[in-house]
C-alpha positions in Angstrom: 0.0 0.0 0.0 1.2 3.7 -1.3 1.5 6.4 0.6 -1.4 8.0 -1.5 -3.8 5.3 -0.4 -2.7 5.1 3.4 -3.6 8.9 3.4 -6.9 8.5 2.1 -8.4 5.8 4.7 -9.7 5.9 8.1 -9.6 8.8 9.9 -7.1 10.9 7.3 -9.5 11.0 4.5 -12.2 13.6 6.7 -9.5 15.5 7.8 -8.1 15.9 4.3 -11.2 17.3 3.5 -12.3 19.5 6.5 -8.6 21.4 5.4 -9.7 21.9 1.5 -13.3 22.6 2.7 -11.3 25.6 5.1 -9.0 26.5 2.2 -12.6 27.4 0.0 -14.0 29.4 3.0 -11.0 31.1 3.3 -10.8 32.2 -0.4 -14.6 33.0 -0.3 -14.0 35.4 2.3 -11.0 36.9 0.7 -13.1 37.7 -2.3 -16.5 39.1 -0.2 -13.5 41.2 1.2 -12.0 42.5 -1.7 -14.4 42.5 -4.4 -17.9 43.9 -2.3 -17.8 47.6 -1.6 -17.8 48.3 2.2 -20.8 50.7 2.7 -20.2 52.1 6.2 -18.2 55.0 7.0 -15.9 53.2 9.2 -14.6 55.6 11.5 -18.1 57.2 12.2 -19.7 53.4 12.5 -16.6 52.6 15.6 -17.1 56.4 16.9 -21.0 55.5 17.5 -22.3 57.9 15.2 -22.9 56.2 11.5 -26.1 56.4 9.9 -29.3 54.2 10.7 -30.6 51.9 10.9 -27.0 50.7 10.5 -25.3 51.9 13.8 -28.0 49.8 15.7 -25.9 46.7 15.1 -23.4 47.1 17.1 -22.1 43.9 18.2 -19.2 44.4 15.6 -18.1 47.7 16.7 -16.9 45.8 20.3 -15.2 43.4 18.1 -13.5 45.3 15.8 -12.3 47.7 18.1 -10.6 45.0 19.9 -9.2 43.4 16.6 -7.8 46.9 15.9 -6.3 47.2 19.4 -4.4 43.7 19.1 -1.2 44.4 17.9 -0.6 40.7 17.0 -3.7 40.1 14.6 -3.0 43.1 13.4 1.0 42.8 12.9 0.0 39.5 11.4 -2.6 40.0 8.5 -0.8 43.5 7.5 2.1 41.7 6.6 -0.4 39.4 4.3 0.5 41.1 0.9 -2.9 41.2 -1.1 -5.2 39.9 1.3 -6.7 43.3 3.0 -5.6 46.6 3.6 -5.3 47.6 7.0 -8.4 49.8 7.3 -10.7 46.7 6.8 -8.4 44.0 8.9 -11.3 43.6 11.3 -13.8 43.6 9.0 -11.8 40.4 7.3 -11.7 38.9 10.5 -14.8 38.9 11.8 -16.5 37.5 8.1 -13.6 34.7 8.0 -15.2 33.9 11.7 -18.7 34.3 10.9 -18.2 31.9 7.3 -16.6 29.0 9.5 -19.0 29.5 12.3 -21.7 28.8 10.0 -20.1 26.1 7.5 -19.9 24.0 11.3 -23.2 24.9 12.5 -24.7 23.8 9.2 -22.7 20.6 9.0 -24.2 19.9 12.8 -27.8 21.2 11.8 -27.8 18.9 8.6 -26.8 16.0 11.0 -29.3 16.6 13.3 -32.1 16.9 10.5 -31.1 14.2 8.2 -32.2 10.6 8.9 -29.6 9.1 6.2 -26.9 11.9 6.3 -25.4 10.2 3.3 -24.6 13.3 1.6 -22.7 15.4 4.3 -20.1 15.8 1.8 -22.3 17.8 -0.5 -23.8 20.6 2.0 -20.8 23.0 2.6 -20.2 23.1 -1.4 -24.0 24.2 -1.7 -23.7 26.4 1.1 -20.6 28.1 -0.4 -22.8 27.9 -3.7 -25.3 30.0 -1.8 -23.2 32.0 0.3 -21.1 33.5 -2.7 -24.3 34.4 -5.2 -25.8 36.1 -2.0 -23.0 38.3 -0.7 -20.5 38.6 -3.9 -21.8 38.2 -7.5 -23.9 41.4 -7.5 -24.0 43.8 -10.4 -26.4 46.2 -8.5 -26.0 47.1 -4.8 -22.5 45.1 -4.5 -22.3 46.1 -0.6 -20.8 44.0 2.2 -21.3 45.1 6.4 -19.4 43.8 9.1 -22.4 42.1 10.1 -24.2 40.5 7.6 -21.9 37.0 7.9 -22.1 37.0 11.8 -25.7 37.5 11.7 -25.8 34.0 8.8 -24.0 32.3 11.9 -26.2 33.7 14.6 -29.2 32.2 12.8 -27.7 29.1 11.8 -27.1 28.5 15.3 -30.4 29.8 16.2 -31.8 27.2 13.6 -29.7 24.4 15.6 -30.7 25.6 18.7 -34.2 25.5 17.8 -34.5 22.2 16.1 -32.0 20.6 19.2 -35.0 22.3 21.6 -32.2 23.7 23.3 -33.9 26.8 24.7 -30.7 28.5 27.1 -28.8 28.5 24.3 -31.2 29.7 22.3 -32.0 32.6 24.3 -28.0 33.7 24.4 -28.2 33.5 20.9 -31.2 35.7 20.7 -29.1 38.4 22.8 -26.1 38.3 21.3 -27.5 37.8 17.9 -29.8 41.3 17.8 -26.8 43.3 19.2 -25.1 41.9 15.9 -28.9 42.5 13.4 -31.9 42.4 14.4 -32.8 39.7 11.8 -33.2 37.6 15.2 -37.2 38.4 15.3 -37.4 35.8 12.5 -36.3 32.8 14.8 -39.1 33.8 16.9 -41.2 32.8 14.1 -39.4 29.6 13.4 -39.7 28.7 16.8 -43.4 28.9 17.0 -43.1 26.9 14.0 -41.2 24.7 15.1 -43.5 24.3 18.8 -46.4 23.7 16.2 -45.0 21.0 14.4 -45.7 17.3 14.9 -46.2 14.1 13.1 -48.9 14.2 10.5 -51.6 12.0 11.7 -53.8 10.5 9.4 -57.9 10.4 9.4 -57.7 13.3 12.2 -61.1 14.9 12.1 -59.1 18.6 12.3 -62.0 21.3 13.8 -60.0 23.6 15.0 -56.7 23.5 12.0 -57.5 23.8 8.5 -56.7 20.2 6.7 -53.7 22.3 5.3 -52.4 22.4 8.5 -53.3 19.0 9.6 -51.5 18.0 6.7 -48.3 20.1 7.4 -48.4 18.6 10.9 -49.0 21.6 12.3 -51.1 21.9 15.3 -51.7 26.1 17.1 -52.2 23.7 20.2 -48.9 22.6 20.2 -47.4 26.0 20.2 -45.3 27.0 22.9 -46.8 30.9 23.5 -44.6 31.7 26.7 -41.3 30.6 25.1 -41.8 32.3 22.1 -42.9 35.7 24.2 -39.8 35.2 26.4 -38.0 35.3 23.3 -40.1 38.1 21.5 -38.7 40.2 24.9 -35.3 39.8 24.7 -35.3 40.7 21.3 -37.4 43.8 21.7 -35.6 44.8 24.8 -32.3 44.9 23.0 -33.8 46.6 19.9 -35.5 49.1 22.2 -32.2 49.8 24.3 -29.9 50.3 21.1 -32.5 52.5 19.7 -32.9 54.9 22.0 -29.4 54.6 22.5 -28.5 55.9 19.0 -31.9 57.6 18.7 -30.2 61.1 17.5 -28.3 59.6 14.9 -28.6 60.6 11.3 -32.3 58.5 9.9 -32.1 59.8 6.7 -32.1 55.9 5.3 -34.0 54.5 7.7 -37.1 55.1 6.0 -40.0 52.8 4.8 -39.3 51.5 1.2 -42.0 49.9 -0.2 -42.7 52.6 -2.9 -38.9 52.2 -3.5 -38.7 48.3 -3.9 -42.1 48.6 -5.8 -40.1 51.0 -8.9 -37.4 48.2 -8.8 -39.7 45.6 -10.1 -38.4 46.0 -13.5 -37.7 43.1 -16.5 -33.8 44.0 -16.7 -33.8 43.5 -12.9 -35.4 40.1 -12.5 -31.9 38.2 -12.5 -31.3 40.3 -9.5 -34.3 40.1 -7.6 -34.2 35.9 -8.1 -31.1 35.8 -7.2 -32.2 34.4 -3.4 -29.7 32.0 -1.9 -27.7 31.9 -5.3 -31.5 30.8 -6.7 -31.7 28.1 -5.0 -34.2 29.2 -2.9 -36.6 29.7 -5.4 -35.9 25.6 -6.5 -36.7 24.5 -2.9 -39.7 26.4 -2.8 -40.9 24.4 -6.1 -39.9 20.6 -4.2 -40.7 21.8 -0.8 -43.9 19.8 -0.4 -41.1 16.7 -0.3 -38.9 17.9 2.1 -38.8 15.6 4.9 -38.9 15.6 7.9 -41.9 17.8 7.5 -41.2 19.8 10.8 -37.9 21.2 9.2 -39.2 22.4 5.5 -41.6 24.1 7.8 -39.2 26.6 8.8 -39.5 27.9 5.2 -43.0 29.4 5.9 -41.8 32.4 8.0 -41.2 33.9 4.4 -44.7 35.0 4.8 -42.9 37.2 7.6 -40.3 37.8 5.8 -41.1 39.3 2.2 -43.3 41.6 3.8 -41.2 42.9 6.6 -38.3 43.3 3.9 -40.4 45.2 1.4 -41.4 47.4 4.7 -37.5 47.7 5.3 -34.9 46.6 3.0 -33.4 46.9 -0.2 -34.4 43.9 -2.5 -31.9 44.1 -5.1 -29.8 43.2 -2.0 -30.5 39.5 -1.8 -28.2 39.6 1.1 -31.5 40.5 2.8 -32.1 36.7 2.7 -28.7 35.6 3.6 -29.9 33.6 7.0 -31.1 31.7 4.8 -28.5 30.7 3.2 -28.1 27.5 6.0 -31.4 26.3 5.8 -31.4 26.3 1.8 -28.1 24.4 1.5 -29.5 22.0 4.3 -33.4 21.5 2.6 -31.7 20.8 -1.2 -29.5 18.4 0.1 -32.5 16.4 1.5 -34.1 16.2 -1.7 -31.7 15.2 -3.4 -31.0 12.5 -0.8 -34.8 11.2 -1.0 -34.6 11.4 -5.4 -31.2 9.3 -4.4 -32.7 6.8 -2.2 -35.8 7.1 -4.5 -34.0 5.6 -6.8 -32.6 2.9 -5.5 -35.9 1.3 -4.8 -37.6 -0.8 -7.7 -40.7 -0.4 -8.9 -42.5 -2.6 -6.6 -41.4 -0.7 -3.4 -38.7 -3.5 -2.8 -34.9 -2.4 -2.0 -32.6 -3.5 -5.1 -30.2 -5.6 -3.5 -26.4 -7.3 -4.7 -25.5 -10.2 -4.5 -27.9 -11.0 -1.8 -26.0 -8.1 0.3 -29.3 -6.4 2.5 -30.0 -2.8 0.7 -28.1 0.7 2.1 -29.3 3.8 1.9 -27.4 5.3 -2.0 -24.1 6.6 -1.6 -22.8 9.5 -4.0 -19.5 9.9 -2.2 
């Protein structure tokens, strides 16, 4: 036996991988750095008096004042020729963070979700997939902010926390997460999503749900109302603390834009506005009804809170808008294609194909 084949068995071969999976977050994050145009006015954003709504996420301001203060990261990635200048060190750091914060927390929610996790190998490529169409290939409104990939790793692990019904943690990551964006509210919804789901059970005479509901598995008697309000306060509390905080900063672009998303809805700009987790998004939404298990592709119905509150507030040529969703995307494709997989491997009469008399496992693609 070779060299080359003792480095790709037992435990060498994940490893291997985990380091050129690191390798393509790295590089992703060296192009978000380089190539998206940093919006902020950085001094006035780490002196407290940017613009808002975008001085109320200030989670990163504590963190990059403290990268900036550390003579060591700072000595270090300055002598990185290419990489970064030194104005926007931090604002490197803190996306490389956020970008391998999330590719672990999604590798961790997909094994949690998946009941084959046959294809753990494809999510982080997906994710990158999604990751890099959201925040980088732009031709209109090509911004980045130093918190947009913290906040995809605050609701990944919210996502996680949620579907783990590990509340504690979930509550921390509520608190931390809105000091970082207060795209948090929208794990309150998934939660009471999540508190309403169940098994589907069949012949239910359904009175109070509609048989759409029934059929989702979703029950409003399951939901858990004093959790979710717990949560609902933390959130507001923070929002309403930062808020007042900042409230004689400059609002002139915190203003409601519905009249102004409603003028971009324009032929030439349709690639744009479809382009919602590197259009993937838009292909779940077409398979979703086969997503299983059911109480996970119902996480994708807080979009009925989310269009509206981002027409309300957002930009929509920024698809980064719907970059928490980046996780859940990546995650929900991968399922599908793992049920067309294992799909396929049955024959026609329901049976499992077998070999050679060998008892039939669930298709491998790697």
């Amino acid at each position: 036996m070779n060299l080359a084949e003792k480095l790709c068995r037992g435990r060498v071969r994940p490893v291997l991988i985990c380091l050129l999976y690191g390798c393509a977050c790295l590089q992703f994050v060296r192009f978000y750095v380089r190539s998206a145009v940093f919006y902020l006015d950085l001094p006035s954003y780490l002196a407290g008096s940017e613009r808002l709504p975008f001085q109320e996420r200030i989670l990163p301001v504590f963190l990059m004042r403290q990268i900036f203060h550390s003579a060591t990261i700072m000595r270090l990635l300055a002598h990185q020729q290419g990489v970064v200048d030194r104005e926007h060190i931090p604002f490197y750091v803190l996306s490389l963070a956020g970008a391998f914060a999330t590719a672990i927390l999604t590798q961790m929610l997909y094994a949690s979700v998946s009941p084959r996790r046959t294809l753990s190998l494809l999510v982080f490529p997906i994710l990158l997939f999604c990751m890099l169409w959201t925040y980088v290939l732009h031709v209109e409104a090509n911004f980045s902010y130093p918190y947009d990939l913290l906040s995809l790793a605050f609701f990944t692990a919210g996502l996680y926390c949620i579907h783990r019904k590990l509340y504690l943690p979930l509550l921390f990551v509520m608190l931390a997460g809105t000091l970082n964006r207060e795209t948090t509210l929208f794990l309150v919804g998934i939660y009471l999503i999540d508190s309403a789901s169940g098994e589907v059970e069949p012949g239910r005479d359904s009175r109070e749900e509609t048989r759409w509901l029934a059929g989702r598995g979703l029950s409003l008697r399951r939901i858990e109302w004093v959790r979710a309000g717990v949560l609902f306060a933390v959130w507001l509390a923070v929002k309403a603390t930062v808020a007042y905080h900042f409230r004689h900063n400059d609002n002139s672009e915190n203003f409601v834009r519905f009249l102004y998303n409603a003028d971009r809805f324009k032929v030439r700009l349709l690639p744009a506005l479809l382009n919602i987790c590197g259009y993937l998004l838009p292909v779940v939404l077409l398979y979703w009804s086969r997503i299983r298990p059911l109480r996970f592709g119902n996480y994708i119905l807080i979009l009925a809170m989310w269009v509206p509150i981002m027409l309300y507030t957002g930009v929509l040529l920024e698809t980064r808008i719907y970059g928490e969703l980046c996780s859940w995307t990546a995650i929900a494709l991968t399922l599908l294609v793992e049920e067309k997989v294992a799909g396929s491997s049955m024959l026609p009469e329901g049976r499992p194909e077998t070999t050679h008399n060998l008892p039939y496992q669930p298709a491998q693609i790697f």
